[in-house]
Residue, then its C-alpha position, 0 to 999 in steps of 0.5 A: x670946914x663942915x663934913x671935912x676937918x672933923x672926918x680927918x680928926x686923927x683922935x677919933x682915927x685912933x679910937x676908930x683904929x682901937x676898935x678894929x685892932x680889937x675886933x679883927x681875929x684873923x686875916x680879911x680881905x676887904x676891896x674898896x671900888x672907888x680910885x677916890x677911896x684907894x688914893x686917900x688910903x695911900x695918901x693917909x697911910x690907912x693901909x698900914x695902921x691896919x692889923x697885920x692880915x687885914x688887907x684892902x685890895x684896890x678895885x676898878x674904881x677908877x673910871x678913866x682906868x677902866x675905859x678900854x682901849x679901843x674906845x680912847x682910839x675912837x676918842x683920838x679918831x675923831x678929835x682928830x677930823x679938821x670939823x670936830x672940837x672934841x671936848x673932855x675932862x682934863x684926865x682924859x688927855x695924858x691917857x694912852x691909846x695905841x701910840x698917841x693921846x689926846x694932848x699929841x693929837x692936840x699938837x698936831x692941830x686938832x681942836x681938843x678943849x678942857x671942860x668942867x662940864x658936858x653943858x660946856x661941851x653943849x654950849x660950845x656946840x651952840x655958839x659953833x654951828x658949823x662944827x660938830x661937837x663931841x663931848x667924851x663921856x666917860x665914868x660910873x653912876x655919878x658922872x651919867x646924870x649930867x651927861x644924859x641931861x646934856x643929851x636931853x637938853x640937846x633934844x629938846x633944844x634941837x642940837x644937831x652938832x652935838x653928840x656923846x661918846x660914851x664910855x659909862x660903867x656901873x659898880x654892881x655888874x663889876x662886883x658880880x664879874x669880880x666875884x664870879x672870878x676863881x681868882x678872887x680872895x675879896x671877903x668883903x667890899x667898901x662900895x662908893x659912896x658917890x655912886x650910891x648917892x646917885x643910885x641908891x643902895x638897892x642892887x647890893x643886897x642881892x649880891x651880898x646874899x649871892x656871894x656872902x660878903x658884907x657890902x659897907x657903903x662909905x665916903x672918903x674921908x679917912x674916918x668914913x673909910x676906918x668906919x667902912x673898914x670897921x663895920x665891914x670887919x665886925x660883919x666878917x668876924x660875926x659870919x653876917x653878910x648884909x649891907x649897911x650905909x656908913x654914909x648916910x649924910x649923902x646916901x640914902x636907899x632910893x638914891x637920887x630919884x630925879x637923875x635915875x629917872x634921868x638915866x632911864x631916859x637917856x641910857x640903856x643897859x649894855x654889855x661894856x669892855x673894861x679896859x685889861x679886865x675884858x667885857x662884863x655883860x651889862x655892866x655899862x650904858x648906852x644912848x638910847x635909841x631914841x637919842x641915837x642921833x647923838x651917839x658920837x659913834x654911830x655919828x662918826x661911823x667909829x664903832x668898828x674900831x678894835x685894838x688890843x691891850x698892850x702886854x707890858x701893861x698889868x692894869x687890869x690885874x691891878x683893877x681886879x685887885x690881882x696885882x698891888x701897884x709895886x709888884x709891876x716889874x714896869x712900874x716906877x720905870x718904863x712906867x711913870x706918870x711922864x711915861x705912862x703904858x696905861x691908865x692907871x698911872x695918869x689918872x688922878x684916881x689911878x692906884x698906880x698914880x696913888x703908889x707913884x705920888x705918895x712914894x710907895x714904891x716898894x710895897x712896905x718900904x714907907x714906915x707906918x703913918x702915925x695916927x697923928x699924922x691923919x690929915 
């Protein structure tokens, strides 16, 4: 299959791997900022081939992580009320908030739908006029576009039963806060591809200069992350810091001049809670105040709502790369995927999940993947 076979081609992982072996002369710290990124490393077992002292640090990639906890108690509020059909990604369902999830509040009665997209959500809010419809919109740059056009569309086809709750992130504010962090060791970072073929490159060059870290936009594929890895180390070991796209086939430096244009219109910038990590001043979205009318929040009368993160969960050390996985005294016990304390064990781009699904439960417990065995 074109752009997936010939990205898993283990001998061109081995060559790959060879030219990192080589290159790297002391220990790095790399952090990919993508859920996408960190289960196909574990899944491939990339982590392991790597020169001993190379590590990749897991970031808040994932956008189901991050969303706080007060805005999955708003979510479950309003699904809640005998007028609402709430609808979300199925990811959303099986996340905890303060003592229940979307799936209980869906047994108890409340009408809580699966959709693959926010235009479902608005064309269930057509053919229900007397129901409010509330879509949960949730994710960094890539998922924004089609949710503001849902909104847009809403407008323009006067909607009134229909409105967004939104819990939308961006990358850079979150590279900045990690960074500003005195506990970081990141020495360079893998940036999403998805998110720069949606936004672009232009907001990393200046961090990269900030901070002096290399900044490799890459895919997911294991050979597009061996390419991540291999020019972010070469970077590293020549004393450069810039930016460089090692993902041209989805990304180029102005990004997807229609859906920014898209997100200009509909959203504006906000501070935003990341769930265990804290507020990151404008780091998030917010509907515009011309589109207000369709904030499921304002709607709803749910903006007051406040909650606090449970003590036994330590996602947001995992999500700020503090923290692998294994080393959670929770983690494979009183947390699992059945019986999950926080986000990053349910989600499918959760590192928790990775670690649990690919079975490394005990830091480096599982041999080495051979390079053969690249899928």
């Amino acid at each position: 299959m074109k752009y997936i076979d010939e990205f898993q081609d283990p001998q061109l992982a081995r060559r790959l791997l060879d030219d990192i072996h080589a290159t790297v002369t002391r220990p790095w710290a790399l952090m990919e900022v993508c859920g996408g990124q960190t289960h196909s490393i574990i899944r491939h077992g990339i982590d392991q081939l790597l020169p001993e002292g190379l590590e990749l640090i897991h970031g808040p990639g994932c956008p189901v992580c991050v969303t706080p906890l007060e805005l999955i108690d708003k979510a479950l509020e309003i699904a809640s009320r005998p007028d609402v059909i709430f609808c979300s990604f199925g990811d959303m369902l099986r996340v905890p908030g303060t003592g229940r999830d979307l799936f209980q509040v869906r047994s108890e009665g409340g009408d809580v739908r699966v959709v693959y997209s926010p235009l479902d959500a608005l064309r269930i809010a057509r053919e229900n006029p007397e129901r409010e419809v509330v879509f949960f919109g949730i994710g960094f740059e890539t998922t924004a576009p089609p949710n503001a056009m849902a909104v847009h569309q809403a407008a323009e086809q006067d909607v009134r039963n229909f409105s967004l709750l939104v819990s939308h992130v961006r990358v850079p504010p979150a590279i900045e806060a990690i960074m500003s962090s005195g506990e970081c060791r990141v020495q360079a970072f893998l940036a999403a591809g998805h998110v720069c073929s949606v936004m672009g490159t232009d907001e990393y060059p200046a961090l990269a200069d900030r901070f002096g870290v290399p900044i490799v936009v890459t895919g997911f594929e294991p050979l597009d992350i061996l390419e991540g890895v291999r020019r972010a180390v070469r970077q590293l070991e020549s004393g450069r810091h810039t930016v460089e796209n090692a993902y041209p086939r989805a990304v180029v430096a102005q990004g997807n001049t229609a859906a920014r244009a898209m997100l200009d219109q509909v959203f504006a910038p906000c501070d935003r809670g990341w769930r265990g990590i804290g507020v990151i001043p404008e780091s998030g979205w917010r509907l515009a105040p011309r589109y207000r009318a369709w904030d499921a929040e304002y709607r709803f009368s749910v903006d007051t709502i406040t909650t606090r993160e449970p003590a036994a969960c330590r996602s947001g050390e995992v999500l700020q790369g503090l923290l692998k996985p294994h080393e959670c005294e929770a983690f494979g016990t009183t947390c699992t995927p059945r019986t999950p304390l926080g986000a990053t064990m349910v989600s499918s781009e959760g590192a928790c999940a990775a670690y649990y699904l690919y079975r490394r439960l005990g830091g480096t417990t599982t041999a080495p993947l051979e390079a053969s065995s690249v899928e």
